[in-house]
C-alpha positions in Angstrom: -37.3 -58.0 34.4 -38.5 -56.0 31.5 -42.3 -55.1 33.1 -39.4 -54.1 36.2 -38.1 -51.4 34.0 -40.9 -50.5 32.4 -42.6 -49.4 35.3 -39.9 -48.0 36.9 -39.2 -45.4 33.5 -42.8 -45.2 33.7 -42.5 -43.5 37.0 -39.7 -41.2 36.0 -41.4 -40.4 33.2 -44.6 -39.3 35.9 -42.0 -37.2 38.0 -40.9 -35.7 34.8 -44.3 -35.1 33.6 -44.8 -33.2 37.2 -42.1 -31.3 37.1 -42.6 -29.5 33.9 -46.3 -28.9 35.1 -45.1 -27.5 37.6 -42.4 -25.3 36.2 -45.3 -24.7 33.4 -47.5 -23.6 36.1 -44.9 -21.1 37.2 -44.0 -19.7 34.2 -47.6 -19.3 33.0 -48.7 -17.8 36.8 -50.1 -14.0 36.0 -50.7 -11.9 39.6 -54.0 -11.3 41.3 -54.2 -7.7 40.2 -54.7 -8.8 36.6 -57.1 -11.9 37.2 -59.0 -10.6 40.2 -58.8 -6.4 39.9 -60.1 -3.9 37.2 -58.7 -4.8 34.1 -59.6 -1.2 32.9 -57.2 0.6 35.7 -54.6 -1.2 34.2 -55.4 -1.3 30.6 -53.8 2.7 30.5 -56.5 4.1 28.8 -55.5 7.8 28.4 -57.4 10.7 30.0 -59.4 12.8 28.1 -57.8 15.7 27.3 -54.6 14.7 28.2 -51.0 16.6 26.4 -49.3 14.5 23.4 -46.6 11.7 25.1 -47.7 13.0 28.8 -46.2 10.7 31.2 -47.9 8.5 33.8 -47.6 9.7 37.3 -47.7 7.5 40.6 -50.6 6.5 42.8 -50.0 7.0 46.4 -52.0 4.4 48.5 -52.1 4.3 52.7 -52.4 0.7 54.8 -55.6 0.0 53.8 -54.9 0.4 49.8 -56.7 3.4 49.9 -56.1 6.3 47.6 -54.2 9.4 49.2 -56.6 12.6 48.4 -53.9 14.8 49.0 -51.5 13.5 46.9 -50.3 16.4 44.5 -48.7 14.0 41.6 -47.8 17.8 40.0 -45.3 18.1 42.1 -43.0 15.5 40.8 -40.7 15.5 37.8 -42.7 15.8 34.6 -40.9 14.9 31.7 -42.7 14.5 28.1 -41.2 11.6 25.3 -42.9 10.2 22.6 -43.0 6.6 20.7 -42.1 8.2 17.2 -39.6 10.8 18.3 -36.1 9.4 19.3 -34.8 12.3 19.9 -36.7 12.9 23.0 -35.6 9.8 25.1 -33.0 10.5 27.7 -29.7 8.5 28.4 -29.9 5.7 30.2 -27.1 5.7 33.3 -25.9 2.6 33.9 -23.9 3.3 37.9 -21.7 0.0 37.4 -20.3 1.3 33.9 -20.2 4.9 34.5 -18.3 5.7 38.2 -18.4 9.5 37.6 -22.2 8.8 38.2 -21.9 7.9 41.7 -22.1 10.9 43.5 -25.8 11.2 41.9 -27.0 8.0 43.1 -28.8 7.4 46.2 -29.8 4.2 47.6 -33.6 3.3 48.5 -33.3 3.3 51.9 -35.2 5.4 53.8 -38.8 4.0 55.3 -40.7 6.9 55.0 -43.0 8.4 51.7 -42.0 12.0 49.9 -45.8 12.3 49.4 -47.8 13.1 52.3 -45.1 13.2 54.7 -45.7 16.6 56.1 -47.3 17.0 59.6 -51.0 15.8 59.8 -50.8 14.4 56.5 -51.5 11.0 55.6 -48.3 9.0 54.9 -48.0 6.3 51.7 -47.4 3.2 52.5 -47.0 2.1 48.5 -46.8 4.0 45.7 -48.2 2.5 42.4 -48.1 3.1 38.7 -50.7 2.1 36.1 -51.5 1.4 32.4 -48.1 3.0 31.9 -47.4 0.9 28.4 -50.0 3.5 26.7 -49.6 6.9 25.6 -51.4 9.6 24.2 -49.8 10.2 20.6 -50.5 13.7 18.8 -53.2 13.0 17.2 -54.6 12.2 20.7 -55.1 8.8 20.2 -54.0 5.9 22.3 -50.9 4.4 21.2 -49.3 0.9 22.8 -48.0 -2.3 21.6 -50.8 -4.6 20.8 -49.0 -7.4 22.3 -49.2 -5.7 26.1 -52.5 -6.0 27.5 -52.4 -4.1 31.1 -49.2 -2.8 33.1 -48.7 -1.8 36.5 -45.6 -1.2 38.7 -45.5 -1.1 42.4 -42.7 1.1 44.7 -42.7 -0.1 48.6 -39.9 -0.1 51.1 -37.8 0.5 48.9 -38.3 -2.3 46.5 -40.1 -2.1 42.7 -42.0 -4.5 41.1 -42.1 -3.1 37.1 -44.9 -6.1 35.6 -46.6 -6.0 31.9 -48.9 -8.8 30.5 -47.8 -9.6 27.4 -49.8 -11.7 24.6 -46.9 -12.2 21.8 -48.7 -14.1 19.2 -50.5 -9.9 19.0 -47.4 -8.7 18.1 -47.1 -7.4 14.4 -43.6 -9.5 13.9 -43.5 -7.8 10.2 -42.9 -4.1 12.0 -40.2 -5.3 13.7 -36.4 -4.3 13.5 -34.0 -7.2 12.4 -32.4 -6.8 16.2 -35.8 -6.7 17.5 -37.1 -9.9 15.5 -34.1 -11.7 16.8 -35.2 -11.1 20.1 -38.4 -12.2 19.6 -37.6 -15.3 18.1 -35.1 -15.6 21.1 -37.7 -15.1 23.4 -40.2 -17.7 22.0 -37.5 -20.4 21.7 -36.5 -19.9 25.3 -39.9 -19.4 26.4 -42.5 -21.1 24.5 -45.4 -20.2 26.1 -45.4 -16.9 25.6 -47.1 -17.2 22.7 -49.5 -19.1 23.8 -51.3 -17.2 26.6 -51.3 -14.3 28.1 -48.1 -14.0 30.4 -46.5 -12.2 33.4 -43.7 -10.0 32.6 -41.5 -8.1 34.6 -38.5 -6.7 36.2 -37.9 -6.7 40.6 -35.4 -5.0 42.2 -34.3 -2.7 44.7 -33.6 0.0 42.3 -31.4 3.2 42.8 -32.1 6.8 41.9 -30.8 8.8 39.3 -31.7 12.5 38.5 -34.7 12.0 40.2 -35.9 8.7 37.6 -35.7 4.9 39.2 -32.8 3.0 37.7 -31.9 -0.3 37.7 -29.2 -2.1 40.6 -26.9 -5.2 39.3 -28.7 -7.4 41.6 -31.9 -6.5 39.3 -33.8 -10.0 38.5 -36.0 -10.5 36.0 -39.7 -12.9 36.3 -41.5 -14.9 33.9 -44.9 -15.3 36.0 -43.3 -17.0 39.1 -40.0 -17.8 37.9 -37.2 -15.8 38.5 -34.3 -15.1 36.4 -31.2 -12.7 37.0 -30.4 -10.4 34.8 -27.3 -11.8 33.7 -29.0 -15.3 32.9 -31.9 -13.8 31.4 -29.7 -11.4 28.7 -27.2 -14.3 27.5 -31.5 -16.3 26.9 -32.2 -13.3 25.0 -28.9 -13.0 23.3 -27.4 -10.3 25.3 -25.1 -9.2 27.7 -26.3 -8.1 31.1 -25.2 -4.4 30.6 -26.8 -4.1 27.3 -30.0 -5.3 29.2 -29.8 -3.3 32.0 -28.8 -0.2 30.1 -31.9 -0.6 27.5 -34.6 -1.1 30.4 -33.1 1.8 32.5 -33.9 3.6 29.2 -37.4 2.6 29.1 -37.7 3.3 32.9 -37.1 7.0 32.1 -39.3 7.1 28.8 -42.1 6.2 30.6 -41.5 8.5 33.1 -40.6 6.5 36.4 -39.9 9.4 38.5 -38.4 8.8 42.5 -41.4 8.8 44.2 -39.7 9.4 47.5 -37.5 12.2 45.7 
């Protein structure tokens, strides 16, 4: 009777065993753009010469992937903040806490591109948005988070995929705010492995535009490689509610300069 129920815990202990592999497998996933692409179109090195806290602009790609030539990124919104100047980030508009902000909003619906959409031209079928975690400070010198190792976000059919890789054992936890310690120590107790390895970061959803910058929807999720968490699950994990998170990324959205593509 005992071998019985040894063997049988044994093999719930396997089928435990393979499910957190598996859930270990998910959460530790990192996309093909980071293991099989450039690492250094990612990486946001900034461009020689390039103003003081000048924003990143989009990448309009056709079918094939391909670069559009004509692309004018000019000829978008171009805003300029910096990481050691508060004053220069914008409000963030949160559309499910502030009503009088709903005649601004439009959803992402339309199917076709603002860039390249003219007659003869070549339209985008994506539009993309890389090494957007670095800046060029004043001293014209990189600046970034050591703990994010490559960024890129990706704008198609109306959906956006914001993604950074994120190495936290890198990150300089004696610089850190007491709000933003607690975070982190939130973040490592609910998920472990990211300090570990490097890990897949990021924020899907089928976002809505505000003054001409992408902003987030309430049915906004949030991934850990190929988990998926909504928002609302994700900020009580973190120790927040899901306004307070929605409201600080919608912030970061328009410091880094995520303009409407389509606008």
């Amino acid at each position: 009777m005992l071998k019985k129920v040894a063997i049988a815990l044994g093999v719930l202990l396997l089928l435990a065993a393979g499910v957190v592999a598996y859930l270990w497998h998910q959460a530790t996933a990192l996309p093909d753009w980071y293991t099989e692409g450039e690492l250094g179109d990612y990486a946001g090195e900034p461009v020689e010469g390039e103003e003081p806290g000048a924003i990143h602009h989009w990448i309009a790609l056709d079918e094939q992937g391909n670069q559009i030539p004509d692309f004018d990124p000019a000829s978008l919104p171009r805003r300029y903040y910096t990481y050691d100047d508060p004053s220069t980030e914008p409000p963030a508009v949160d559309p499910a806490a502030d009503p009088a902000a709903g005649p601004t909003l439009r959803k992402r619906m339309r199917s076709g591109s603002g860039s390249g959409s003219g007659s003869g031209k070549t339209k985008a079928k994506r539009h993309e948005l890389r090494g957007f975690h670095v800046r060029t400070g004043k001293d014209g010198k990189p600046q970034r988070s050591p703990a994010v190792r490559a960024s890129r976000a990706v704008y198609e059919d109306g959906r956006l995929e914001v993604g950074l890789i994120l190495d936290l054992s890198r990150l300089p936890k004696d610089e850190l705010r007491p709000r933003s310690r607690e975070r982190y120590e939130r973040a490592v107790t609910n998920f472990p492995g990211l300090t570990k390895r490097d890990v897949w970061v990021g924020v899907e959803d089928e976002p809505i535009s505000v003054e001409g910058y992408l902003q987030l929807s309430p049915g906004a999720e949030v991934r850990v490689g190929k988990l998926t968490y909504s928002l609302a699950t994700a900020a009580k994990r973190m120790g927040m509610t899901e306004l307070e998170m929605r409201m600080e990324i919608n912030r970061e959205l328009r410091r880094l300069g995520f303009t409407d593509p389509e606008a």
